[in-house]
BAKE-293574 format. One record per residue (C-alpha): x, y, z. Coordinates in Angstrom, 2 decimals, padded with zeros to 5 digits, always signed. Example, Ala and Ser with C-alpha at 12.3 -4.5 7.8 and 13.67 -1.06 7.14 Angstrom:
REM residues 2
+012.30, -004.50, +007.80
+013.67, -001.06, +007.14
***
This chain:
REM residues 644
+000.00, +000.00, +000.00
+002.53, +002.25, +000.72
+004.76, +001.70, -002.34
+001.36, +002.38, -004.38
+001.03, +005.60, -002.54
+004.28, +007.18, -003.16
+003.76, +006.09, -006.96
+000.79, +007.98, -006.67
+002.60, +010.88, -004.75
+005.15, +011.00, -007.54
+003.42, +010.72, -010.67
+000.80, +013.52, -008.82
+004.04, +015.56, -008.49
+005.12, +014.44, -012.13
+001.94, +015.89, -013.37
+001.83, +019.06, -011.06
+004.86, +020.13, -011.99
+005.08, +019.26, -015.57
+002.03, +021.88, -015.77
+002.76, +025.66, -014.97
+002.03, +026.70, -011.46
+002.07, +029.98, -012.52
+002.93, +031.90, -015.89
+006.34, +032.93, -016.13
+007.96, +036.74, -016.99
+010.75, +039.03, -018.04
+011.84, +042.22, -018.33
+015.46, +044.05, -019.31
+016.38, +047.49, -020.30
+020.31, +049.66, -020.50
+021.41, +051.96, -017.76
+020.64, +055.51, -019.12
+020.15, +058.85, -017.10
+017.28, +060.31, -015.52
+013.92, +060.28, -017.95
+010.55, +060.66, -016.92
+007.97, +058.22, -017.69
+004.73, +058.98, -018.28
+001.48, +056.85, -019.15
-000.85, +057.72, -021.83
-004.18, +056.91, -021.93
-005.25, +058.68, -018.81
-003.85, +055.17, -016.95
-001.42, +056.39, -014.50
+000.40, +059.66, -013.90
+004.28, +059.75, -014.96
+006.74, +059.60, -012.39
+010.13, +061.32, -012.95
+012.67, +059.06, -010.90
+016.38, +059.38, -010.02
+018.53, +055.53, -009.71
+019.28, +053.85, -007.82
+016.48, +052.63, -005.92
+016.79, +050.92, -002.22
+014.35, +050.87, +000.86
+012.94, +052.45, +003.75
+011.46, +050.14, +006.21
+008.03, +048.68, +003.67
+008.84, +051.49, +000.91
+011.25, +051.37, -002.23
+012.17, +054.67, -002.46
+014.87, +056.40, -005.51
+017.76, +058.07, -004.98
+015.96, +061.54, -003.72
+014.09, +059.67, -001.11
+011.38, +059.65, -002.91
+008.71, +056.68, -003.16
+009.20, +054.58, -006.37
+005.74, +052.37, -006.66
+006.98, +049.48, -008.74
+003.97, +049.47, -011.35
+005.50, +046.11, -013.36
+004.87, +044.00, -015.71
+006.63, +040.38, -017.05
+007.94, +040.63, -020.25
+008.81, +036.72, -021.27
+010.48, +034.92, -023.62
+014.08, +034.82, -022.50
+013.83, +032.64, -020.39
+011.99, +029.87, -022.92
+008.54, +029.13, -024.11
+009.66, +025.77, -025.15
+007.37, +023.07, -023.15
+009.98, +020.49, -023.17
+008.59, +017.75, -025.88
+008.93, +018.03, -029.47
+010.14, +019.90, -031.70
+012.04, +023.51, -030.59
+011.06, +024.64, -034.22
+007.62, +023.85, -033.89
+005.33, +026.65, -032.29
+003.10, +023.81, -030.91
+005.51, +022.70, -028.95
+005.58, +025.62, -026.93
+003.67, +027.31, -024.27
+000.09, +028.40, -025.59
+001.84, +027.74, -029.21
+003.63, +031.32, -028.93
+007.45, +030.16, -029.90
+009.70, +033.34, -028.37
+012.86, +031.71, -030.06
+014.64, +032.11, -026.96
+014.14, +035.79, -026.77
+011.47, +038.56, -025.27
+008.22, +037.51, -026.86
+006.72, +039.22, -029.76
+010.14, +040.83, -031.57
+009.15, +038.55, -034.50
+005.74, +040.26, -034.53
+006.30, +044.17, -033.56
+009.22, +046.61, -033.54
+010.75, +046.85, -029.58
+009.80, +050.46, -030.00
+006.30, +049.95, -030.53
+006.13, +047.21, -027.88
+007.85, +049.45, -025.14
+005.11, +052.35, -026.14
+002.58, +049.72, -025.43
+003.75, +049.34, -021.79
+004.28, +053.46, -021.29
+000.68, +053.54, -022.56
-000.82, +051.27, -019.83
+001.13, +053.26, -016.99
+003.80, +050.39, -016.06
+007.28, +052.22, -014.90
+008.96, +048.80, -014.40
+009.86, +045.61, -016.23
+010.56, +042.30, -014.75
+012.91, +040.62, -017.63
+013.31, +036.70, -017.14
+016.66, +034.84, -018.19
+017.89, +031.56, -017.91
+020.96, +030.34, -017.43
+021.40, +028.66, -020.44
+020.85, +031.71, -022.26
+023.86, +033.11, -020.82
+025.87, +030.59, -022.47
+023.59, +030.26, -025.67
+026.11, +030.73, -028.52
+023.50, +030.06, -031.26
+022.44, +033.14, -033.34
+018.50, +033.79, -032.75
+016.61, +033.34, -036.40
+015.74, +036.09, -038.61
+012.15, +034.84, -038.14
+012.47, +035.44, -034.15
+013.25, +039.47, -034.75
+011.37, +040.01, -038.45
+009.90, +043.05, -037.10
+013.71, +044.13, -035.73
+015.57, +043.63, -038.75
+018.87, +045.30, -036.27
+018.82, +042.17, -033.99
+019.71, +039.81, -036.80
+022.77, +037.72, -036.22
+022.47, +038.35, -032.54
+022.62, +035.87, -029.90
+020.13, +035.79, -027.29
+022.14, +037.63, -025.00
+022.79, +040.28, -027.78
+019.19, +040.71, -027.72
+018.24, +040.73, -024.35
+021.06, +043.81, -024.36
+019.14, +045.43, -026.67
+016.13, +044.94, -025.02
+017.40, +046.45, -021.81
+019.33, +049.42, -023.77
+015.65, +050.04, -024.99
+013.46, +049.89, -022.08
+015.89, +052.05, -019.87
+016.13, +054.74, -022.62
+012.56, +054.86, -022.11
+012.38, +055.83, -019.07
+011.27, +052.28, -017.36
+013.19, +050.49, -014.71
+014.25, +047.17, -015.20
+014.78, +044.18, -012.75
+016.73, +041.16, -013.87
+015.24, +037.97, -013.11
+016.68, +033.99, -013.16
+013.91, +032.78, -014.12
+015.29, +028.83, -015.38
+018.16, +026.97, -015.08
+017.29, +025.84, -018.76
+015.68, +027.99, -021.58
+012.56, +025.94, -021.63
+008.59, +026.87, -019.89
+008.49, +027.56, -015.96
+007.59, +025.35, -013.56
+007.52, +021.51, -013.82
+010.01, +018.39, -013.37
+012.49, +019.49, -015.75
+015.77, +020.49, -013.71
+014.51, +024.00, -012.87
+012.68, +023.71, -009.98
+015.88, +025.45, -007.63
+018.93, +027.35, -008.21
+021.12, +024.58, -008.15
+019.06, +021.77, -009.70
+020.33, +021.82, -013.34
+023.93, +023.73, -012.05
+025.96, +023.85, -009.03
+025.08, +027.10, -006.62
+028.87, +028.31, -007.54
+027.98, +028.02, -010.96
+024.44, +029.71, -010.28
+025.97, +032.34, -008.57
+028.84, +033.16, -011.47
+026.29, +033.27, -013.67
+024.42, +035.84, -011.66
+027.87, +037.66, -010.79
+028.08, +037.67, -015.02
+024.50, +039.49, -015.18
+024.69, +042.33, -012.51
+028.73, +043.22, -014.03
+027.00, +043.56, -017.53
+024.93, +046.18, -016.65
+026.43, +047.40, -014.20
+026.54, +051.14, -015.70
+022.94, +050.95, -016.66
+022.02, +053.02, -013.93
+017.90, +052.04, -014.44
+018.65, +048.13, -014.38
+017.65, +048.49, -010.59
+017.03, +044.60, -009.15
+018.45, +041.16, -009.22
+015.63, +038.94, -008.95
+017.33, +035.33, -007.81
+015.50, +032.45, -008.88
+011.83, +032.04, -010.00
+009.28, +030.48, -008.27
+011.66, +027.86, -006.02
+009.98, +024.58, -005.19
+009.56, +020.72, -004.87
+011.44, +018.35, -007.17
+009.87, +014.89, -007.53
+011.91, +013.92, -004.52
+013.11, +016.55, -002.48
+011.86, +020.03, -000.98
+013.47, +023.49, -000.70
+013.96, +024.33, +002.81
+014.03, +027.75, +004.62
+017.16, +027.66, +006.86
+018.10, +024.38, +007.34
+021.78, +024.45, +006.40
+021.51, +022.05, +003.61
+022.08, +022.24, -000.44
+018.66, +022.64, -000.92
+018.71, +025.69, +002.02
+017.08, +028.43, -000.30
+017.27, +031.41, +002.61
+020.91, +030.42, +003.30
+021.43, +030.54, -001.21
+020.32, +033.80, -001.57
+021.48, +035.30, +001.46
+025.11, +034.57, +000.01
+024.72, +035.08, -002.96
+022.67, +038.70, -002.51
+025.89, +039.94, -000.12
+027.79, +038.92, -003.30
+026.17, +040.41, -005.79
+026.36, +043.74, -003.65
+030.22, +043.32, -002.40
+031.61, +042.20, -006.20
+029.20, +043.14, -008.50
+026.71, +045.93, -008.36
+025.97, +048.03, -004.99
+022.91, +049.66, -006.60
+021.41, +046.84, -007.54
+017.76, +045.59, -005.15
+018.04, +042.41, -003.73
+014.91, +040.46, -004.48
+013.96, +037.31, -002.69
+010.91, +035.34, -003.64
+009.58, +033.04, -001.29
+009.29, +029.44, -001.37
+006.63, +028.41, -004.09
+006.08, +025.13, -003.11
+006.84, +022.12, -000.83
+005.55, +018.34, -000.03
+003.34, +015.64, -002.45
+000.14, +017.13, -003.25
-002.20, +014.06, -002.69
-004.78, +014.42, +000.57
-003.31, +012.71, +003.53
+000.35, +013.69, +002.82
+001.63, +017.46, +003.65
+002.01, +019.91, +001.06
+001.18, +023.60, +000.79
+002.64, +026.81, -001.06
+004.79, +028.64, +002.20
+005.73, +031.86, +000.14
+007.27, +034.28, +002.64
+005.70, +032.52, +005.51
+009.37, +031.73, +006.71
+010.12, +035.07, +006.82
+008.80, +035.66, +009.99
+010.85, +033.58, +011.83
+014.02, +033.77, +009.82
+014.76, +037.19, +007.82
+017.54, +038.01, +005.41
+019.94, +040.86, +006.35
+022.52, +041.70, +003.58
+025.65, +043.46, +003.83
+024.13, +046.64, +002.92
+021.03, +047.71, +004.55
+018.29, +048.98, +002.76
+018.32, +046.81, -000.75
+015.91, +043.84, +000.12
+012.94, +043.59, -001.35
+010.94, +040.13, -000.79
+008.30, +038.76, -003.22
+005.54, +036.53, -003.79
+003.43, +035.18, -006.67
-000.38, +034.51, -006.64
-002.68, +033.17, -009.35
-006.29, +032.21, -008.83
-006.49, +028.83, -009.47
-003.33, +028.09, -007.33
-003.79, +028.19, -003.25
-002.05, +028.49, +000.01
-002.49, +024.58, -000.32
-003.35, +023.25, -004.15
-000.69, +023.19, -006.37
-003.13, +024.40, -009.16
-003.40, +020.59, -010.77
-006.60, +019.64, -012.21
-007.13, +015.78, -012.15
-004.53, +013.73, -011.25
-002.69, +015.31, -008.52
-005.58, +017.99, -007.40
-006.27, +018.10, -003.96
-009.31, +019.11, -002.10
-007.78, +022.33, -000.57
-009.45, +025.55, -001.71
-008.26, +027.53, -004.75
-007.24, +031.35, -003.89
-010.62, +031.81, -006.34
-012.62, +029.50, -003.75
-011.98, +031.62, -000.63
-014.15, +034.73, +000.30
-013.16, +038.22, +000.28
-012.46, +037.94, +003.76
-010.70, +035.34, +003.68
-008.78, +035.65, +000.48
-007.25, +038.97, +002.56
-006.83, +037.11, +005.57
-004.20, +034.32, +003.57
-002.39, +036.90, +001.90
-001.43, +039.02, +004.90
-000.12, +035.72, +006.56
+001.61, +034.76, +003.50
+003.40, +037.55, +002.36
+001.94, +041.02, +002.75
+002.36, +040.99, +007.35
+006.42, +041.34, +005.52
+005.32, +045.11, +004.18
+002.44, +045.42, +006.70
+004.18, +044.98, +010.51
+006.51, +048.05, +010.89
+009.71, +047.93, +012.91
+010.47, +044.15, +012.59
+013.35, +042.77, +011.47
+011.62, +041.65, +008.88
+009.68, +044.21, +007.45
+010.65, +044.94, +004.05
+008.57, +046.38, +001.01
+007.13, +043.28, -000.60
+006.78, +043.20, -004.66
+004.12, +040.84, -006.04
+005.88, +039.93, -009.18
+003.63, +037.42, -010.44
-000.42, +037.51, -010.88
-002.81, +037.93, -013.54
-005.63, +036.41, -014.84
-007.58, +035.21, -018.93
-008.76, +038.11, -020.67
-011.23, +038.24, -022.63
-011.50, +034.36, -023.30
-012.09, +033.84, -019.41
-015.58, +033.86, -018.61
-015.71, +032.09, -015.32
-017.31, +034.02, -012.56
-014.53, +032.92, -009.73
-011.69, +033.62, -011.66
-012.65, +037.12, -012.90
-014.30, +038.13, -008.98
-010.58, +036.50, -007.60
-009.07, +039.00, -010.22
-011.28, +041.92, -008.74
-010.84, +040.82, -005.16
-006.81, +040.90, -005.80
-006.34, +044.30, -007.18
-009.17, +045.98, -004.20
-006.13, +044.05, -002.12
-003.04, +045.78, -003.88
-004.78, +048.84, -003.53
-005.64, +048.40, -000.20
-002.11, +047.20, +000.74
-000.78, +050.11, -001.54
+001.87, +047.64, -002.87
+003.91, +046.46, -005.30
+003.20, +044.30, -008.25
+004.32, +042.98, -011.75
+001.25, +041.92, -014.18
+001.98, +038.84, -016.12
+002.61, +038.53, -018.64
+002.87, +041.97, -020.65
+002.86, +040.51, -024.44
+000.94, +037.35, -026.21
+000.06, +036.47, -029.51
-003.66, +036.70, -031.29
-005.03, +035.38, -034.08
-008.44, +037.13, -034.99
-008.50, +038.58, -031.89
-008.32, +035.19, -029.96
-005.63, +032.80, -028.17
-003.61, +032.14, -024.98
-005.66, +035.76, -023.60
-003.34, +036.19, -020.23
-001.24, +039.17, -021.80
-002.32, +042.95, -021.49
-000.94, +043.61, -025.38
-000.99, +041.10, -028.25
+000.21, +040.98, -031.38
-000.41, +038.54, -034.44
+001.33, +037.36, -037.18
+000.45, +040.60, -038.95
+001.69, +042.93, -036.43
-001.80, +044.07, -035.92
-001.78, +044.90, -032.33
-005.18, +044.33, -030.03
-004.31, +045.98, -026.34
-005.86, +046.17, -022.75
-008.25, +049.67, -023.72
-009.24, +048.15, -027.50
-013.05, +048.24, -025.39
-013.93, +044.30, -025.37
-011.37, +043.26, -022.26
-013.42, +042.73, -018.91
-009.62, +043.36, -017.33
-009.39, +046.89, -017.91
-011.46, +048.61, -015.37
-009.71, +046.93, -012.44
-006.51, +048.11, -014.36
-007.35, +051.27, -014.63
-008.38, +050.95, -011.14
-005.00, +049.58, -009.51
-002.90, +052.05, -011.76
-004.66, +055.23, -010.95
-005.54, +054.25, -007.20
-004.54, +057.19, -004.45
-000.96, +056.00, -003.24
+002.08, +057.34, -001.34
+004.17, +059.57, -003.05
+006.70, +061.84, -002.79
+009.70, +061.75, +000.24
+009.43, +058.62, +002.71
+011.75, +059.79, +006.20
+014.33, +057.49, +007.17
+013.09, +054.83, +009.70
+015.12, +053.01, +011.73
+016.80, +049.76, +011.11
+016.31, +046.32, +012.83
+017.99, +043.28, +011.81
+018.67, +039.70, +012.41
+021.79, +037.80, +012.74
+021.67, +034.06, +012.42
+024.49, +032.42, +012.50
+022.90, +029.08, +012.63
+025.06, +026.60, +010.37
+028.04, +029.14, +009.69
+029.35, +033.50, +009.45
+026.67, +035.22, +009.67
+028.80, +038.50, +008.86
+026.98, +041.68, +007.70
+029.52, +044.07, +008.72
+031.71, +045.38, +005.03
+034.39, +046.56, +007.21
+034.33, +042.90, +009.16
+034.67, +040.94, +006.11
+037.68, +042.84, +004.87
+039.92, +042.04, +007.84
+041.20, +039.05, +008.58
+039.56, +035.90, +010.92
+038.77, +037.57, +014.42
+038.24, +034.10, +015.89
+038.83, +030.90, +013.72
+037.01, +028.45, +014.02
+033.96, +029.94, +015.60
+030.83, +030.86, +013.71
+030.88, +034.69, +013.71
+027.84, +036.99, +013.36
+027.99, +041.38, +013.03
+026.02, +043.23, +012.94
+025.63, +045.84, +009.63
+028.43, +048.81, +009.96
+025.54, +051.41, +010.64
+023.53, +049.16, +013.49
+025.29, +047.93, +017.08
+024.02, +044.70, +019.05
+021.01, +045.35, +021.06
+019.45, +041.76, +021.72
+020.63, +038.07, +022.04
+018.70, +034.67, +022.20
+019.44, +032.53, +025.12
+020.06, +029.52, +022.86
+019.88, +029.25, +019.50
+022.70, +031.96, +018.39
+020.28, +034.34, +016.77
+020.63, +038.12, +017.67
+018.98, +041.07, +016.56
+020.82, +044.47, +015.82
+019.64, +048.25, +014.53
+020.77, +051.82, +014.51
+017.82, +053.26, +016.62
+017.93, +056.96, +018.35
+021.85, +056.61, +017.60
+022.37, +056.24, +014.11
+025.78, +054.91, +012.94
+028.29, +054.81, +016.10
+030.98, +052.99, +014.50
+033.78, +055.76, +014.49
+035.30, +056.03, +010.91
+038.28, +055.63, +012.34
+037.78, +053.64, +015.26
+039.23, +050.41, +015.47
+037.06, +046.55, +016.76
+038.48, +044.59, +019.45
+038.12, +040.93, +019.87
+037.25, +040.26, +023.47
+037.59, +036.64, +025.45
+037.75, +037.58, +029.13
+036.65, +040.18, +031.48
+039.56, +042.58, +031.53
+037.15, +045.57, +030.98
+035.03, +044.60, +033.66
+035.72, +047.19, +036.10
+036.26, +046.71, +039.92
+032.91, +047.06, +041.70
+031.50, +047.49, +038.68
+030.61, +043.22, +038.45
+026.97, +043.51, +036.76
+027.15, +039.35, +036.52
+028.17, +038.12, +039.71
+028.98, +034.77, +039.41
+028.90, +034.69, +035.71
+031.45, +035.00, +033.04
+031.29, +038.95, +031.04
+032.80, +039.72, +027.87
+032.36, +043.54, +028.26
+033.78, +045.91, +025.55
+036.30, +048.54, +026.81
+035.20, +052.37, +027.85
+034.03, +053.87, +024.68
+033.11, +050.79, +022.66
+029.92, +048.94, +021.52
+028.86, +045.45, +020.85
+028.39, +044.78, +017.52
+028.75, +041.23, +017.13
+029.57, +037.71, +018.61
+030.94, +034.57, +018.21
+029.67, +031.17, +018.97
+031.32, +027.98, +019.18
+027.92, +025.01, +019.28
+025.97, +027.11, +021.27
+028.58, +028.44, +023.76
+029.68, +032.05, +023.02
+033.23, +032.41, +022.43
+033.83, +036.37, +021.85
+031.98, +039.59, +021.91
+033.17, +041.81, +018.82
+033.38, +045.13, +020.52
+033.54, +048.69, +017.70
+034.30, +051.96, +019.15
+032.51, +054.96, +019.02
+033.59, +058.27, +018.50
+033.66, +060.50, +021.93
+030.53, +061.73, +024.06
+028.20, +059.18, +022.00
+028.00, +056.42, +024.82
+026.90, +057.10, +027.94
+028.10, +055.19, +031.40
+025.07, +054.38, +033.32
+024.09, +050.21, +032.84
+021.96, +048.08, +034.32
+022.00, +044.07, +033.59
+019.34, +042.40, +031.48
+018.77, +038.63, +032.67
+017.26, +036.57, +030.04
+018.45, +033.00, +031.10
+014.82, +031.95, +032.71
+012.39, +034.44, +030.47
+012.10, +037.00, +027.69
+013.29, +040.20, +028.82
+013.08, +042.84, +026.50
+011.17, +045.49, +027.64
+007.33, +046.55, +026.82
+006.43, +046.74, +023.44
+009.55, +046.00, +022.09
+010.93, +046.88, +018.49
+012.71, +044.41, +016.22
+010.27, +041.39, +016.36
+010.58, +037.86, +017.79
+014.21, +037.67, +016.70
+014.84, +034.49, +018.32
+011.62, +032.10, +017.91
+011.65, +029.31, +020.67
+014.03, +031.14, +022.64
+014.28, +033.26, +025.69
+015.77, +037.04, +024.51
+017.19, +039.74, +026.40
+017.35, +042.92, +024.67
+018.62, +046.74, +025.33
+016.18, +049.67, +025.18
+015.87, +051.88, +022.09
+018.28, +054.20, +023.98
+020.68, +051.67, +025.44
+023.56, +049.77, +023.53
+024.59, +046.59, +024.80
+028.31, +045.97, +026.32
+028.19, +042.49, +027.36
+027.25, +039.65, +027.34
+027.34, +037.24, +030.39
+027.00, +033.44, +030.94
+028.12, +030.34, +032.62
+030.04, +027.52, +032.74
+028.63, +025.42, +035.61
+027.34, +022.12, +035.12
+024.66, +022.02, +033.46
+025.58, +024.85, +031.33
+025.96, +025.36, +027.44
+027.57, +028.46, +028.33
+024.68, +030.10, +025.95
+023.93, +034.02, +026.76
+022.37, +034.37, +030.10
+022.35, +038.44, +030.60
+023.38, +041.46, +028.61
+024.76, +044.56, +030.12
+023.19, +047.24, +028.87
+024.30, +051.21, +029.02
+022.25, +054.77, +027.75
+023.19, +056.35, +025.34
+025.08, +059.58, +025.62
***
């Protein structure tokens, strides 16, 4: 019985997987100066925007400050329409029978120029442009029939074209985020070596490939985002996993290979994290369900430089926080997204993804971009799907958020086919758009893109973030990583350059840091020490009796630790420059309870765990514990000081 089950499990998966979960998308442009963009068509007002972009707290704001609403869309192709059976020649054999030949979609049918007026004209400022990694490498010319409206692209490969693509877009005006969509230049998402970063290629190779990409356009000042890997999720036998160490350890994958992209490649660039898309055998009885950025709230990415994350998620209606969106074989009897009620559809998305952009001053909270959603045009006539559709945009309104439409172009035929794109084209170059009057979509459009938003300056807010040196360095300090070891062999986690320590768990290693009422206190010039004993522990001054301290000299901060298991090893102590510290402490026991304070900012930084943590206008200056029996010689009590 059980052998039949798991054949079930796995052909159910087979199936699943060998169908799209969700439409795929792309977009590219060339790094060009300042332009403003503007939306005819009454759609959306223009926005004139200065790069680079990067965060504050939930918003993505430009280089003035300024709140940058990314209004997207997915412009695919790139990445492959190719279904993975028969021929690569034949358009059948492709997704909805609309054959990109490797490149954006619909350069055989329309000039780029008249495609990239399209999007100004239904108010988008922002393209999400897929690639695979194959297409890196893809030596092969592209056809003459694959750019026959683009006569200039001929001879090109497909990573000439995608150049020209993102030379394009960013003269126009439009942002453009760079997104790793496949391993393999075939259709998103089944069985077919593409389901993580490192399924078809090793994660070094994954992340040269992605060190290749943000280089290339590196002076393209309005290619703004790095968008890691598409839509992450089950093979046939194995499952992503959220911070578990592993090769399959998605959170720990992009956390190393966003700090890279940002230390060797491209400062400017967002870092975009999508959660995971899907885990377990979707059959009834065994567990399965979509997480998305679920995880997030336990376990949070903090990069090297503050201020570039941007998380997303992907939502479709016949998908749902637990069907995998297979009809038949493999569909389970958990509701559809389309099958909940209005109250509940915005109840599911706020726990999977939008609490990241909704919950302020966690260490979490990050602006979250919906980069995938859409929904049939004027071919879909069900009453769930289109009220779903409806229900979704009241929601990005509501949550005044982020979002990329896919896809942006499709092919027609007398006005009919695969329907899901906002602008098609046929073999003609005939175009038939959102506003031609017959598409049920465009009121809700309209709607989303001309909905009362923020605008203008967003203040700074203050930072909170979480360390996690779980499996191995958790180092987010620039100025750390450039000097040598400061305690081999320990796992060491540090805190960004412009935040000091401020809380610890009792076990589990995690720690949470941020720069509020004090700003940056790291002294230009001031100098770290490593510190293993209690020789700053002055006399009469023993805040731990009995305990261990590692307490950080007169005029220094903690701003990280070491941990060796789960004993501490060393407190990383920075110094400050004069009058910002002030002398008064008191000692913070966490070793039988929380302590942190009421109301305290930052979030549950250390789930499971006791946590002790310093005031908003403390910073902490030791850490204490003990090595009695009994003891893992895990944090017990911080010593905590005001602020000058």
């Amino acid at each position: 019985m059980r052998g039949s089950l798991v054949r079930a499990a796995l052909a159910a998966v087979l199936l699943l997987l060998s169908a799209p979960l969700a439409p795929a998308a792309a977009t590219t442009g060339a790094k060009s100066g300042p332009a403003p963009v503007t939306a005819d068509a009454g759609v959306a007002a223009g926005q004139e925007w200065t790069p680079p972009l990067s965060t504050r707290g939930r918003w993505i704001v430009d280089a003035n400050g300024d709140r940058f609403r990314m209004r997207s869309g997915n412009w695919h192709g790139a990445s492959g329409t190719w279904s993975g059976s028969g021929s690569v020649d034949d358009d059948a054999a492709h997704h909805a029978g609309e054959n990109s030949g490797r490149i954006p979609l619909g350069l055989d049918r329309a000039p780029v120029a008249e495609i990239i007026a399209g999007f100004r004209e239904i108010g988008i400022n922002s393209v999400r442009l897929p690639f695979s990694n194959e297409m890196i490498h893809d030596t092969v010319p592209v056809t003459d029939h694959a750019v026959a409206a683009n006569p200039s692209l001929r001879g090109l490969t497909p990573l000439g074209v995608y150049d020209a693509v993102v030379r394009d877009l960013t003269a126009a005006g439009l942002a453009v985020i760079l997104n790793n969509h496949t391993g393999t230049t075939r259709w998103c998402c089944g069985v077919d070596g593409n389901e993580r970063w490192n399924a078809s290629r090793s994660t070094a190779a994954w992340e040269d490939d992605w060190l290749f990409m943000a280089r290339r356009y590196r002076d393209n000042e309005r290619v703004v985002g790095a968008d890691l890997y598409n839509e992450v999720r089950r093979s046939v036998l194995d499952d992503p996993n959220w911070g578990l160490g592993d090769d399959h350890d998605w959170f720990a994958a992009s956390q190393h290979l966003g700090d890279r992209i940002l230390l060797e490649a491209d400062p400017d660039l967002l870092i975009i994290v999508e959660g995971i898309n899907w885990t377990g055998v979707p059959v009834d009885g065994f567990a399965h369900g979509r997480p998305a950025l679920e995880p997030v709230r336990r376990l949070s990415h903090t990069l090297v430089d503050s201020g570039k994350l941007v998380y997303s998620a992907h939502f479709y209606d016949y998908t749902g926080p637990h069907h995998s969106g297979a009809t038949g074989i493999g569909e389970t009897s958990d509701p559809r997204y389309r099958d909940l009620s209005p109250e509940e559809l915005t109840a599911v998305l706020t726990r999977q993804a939008f609490f990241v952009s909704g919950e302020q001053d966690q260490h979490f909270t990050a602006p979250v971009w919906i980069s995938e959603f859409g929904v049939g045009g004027r071919e879909e006539t069900g009453a769930k799907p289109r009220a779903w559709f409806e229900r979704f945009v009241d929601h990005l309104i509501r949550a005044d958020a982020d979002f990329a439409y896919w896809p942006l172009v499709g092919w027609h035929q007398n006005r009919t086919g695969n329907g899901w794109a906002l602008l098609h084209w046929d073999a003609a170059g005939n175009r038939m758009g959102l506003y031609d009057g017959d598409d049920w979509r465009a009121a809700a459009w309209t709607r989303l893109m001309t909905a009362t938003s923020r605008t203008g300056a967003v203040p700074p807010v203050a930072e909170w973030s979480q360390l996690s040196p779980d499996h191995s360095d958790f180092v987010a300090s620039r100025r750390m990583r450039a000097l040598p070891d400061w305690d081999p062999g320990a796992r060491k986690a540090v805190c960004p350059d412009g935040q000091r320590l401020l809380g610890l768990g009792h076990t589990g290693n995690r720690g949470l840091c941020s720069d509020v009422t004090a700003g940056a206190l790291w002294a230009a010039a001031g100098g770290h020490e490593v510190v293993v004993d209690e020789r700053h522990v002055a006399a009469g001054r023993d805040w731990a009796s009995g305990y261990t301290k590692l307490q950080c000299a007169e005029g220094q901060f903690l701003t990280g630790y070491s941990v060796r298991g789960q004993a501490v090893s060393a407190g990383l102590c920075a110094a400050a420059p004069a009058g910002r510290l002030g002398g008064t402490g008191r000692t913070v026991w966490f070793d039988r309870g929380d302590s942190r304070g009421q109301a305290p900012r930052g979030g549950d930084f250390a789930y499971g765990a006791y946590k002790g943590q310093c005031a908003d206008d403390e910073y902490a200056a030791g850490i204490a514990y003990t090595g009695r029996l009994g003891s893992s010689r895990t944090p017990d009590a911080l010593y905590c000081r005001r602020l000058a």
